[in-house]
C-alpha positions, 0 to 999 in steps of 0.5 A: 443476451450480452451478445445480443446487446453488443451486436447492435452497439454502433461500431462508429462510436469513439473509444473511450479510455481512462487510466482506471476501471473507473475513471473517478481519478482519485489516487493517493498513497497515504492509506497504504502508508497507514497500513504499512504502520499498522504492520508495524503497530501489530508487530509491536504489540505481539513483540510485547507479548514474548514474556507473557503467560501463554494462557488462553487469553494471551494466545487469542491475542496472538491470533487476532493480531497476527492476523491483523499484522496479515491483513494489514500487509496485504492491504498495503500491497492492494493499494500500492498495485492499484496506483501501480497498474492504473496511475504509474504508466505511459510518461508517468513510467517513462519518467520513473523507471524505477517505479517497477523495481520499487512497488516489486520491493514493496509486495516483497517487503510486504510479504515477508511482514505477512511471514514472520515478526522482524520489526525491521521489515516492518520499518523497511516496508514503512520506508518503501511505502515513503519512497512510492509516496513521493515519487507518485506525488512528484509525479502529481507536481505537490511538494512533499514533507516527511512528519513523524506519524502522531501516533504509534509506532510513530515512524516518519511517513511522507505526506504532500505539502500542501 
């Protein structure tokens, strides 16, 4: 049927393009930043569990977390590949040659998050997820500031100046 269907598209038609697979356009570093801190909220939270009792309850808690610590992580590097490989191209690479090795340091970062429970990481990955805020907000022309998050783990996050 899809074959039937593109056999009788007018080849005349322009091409359309857009920088996305849907082209709404809308990008924005800020919900990788949130998970970044979330990673960095989770790993906290288990850090305060090292002296606990290991009974059934503490143990769950452990597990929940650290899959949240996971998933939080992973979340990061989707939205930092979807700005990457549809918005960060063309000029906007061309004028940002280090946009590859830093979203590459990201998904690294991220990682070893997901692997293990070293809170520097966690800081490090805030601190990379920064860095790819304000060159993606550069690139947009919208000044930047940098605010201490308001809530934990309160690390310093980058947001535009609006």
């Amino acid at each position: 049927m899809l074959h039937t269907l593109i056999s009788k598209l007018d080849t005349s038609l322009e091409t359309a393009s857009a920088h996305c697979d849907i082209p709404c356009g809308i990008y924005d570093p800020q919900p990788a930043l949130y998970h970044a801190l979330s990673v960095v909220r989770q790993m906290d939270i288990l850090l305060g569990l090292k002296d606990k009792e290991l009974d059934v309850h503490t143990c769950m808690q452990i597990a929940r977390n650290t899959a949240e610590k996971e998933k939080q992580a992973e979340k990061v590097k989707v939205e930092i590949r979807i700005i990457w490989g549809d918005f960060i191209k063309g000029d906007n690479l061309k004028n940002n040659p280090q946009a590859h090795d830093l979203a590459h340091g990201i998904m690294l970062k991220a990682s070893a998050c997901k692997q293990d429970l070293h809170r520097e990481d966690g800081e490090a990955l805030v601190e990379l997820v920064n860095e790819f805020a304000e060159m993606f907000w550069k690139i947009k022309g919208v000044k930047t500031k940098r605010v201490t998050a308001p809530y934990a783990p309160a690390l310093e996050v980058v947001y535009p100046d609006l």
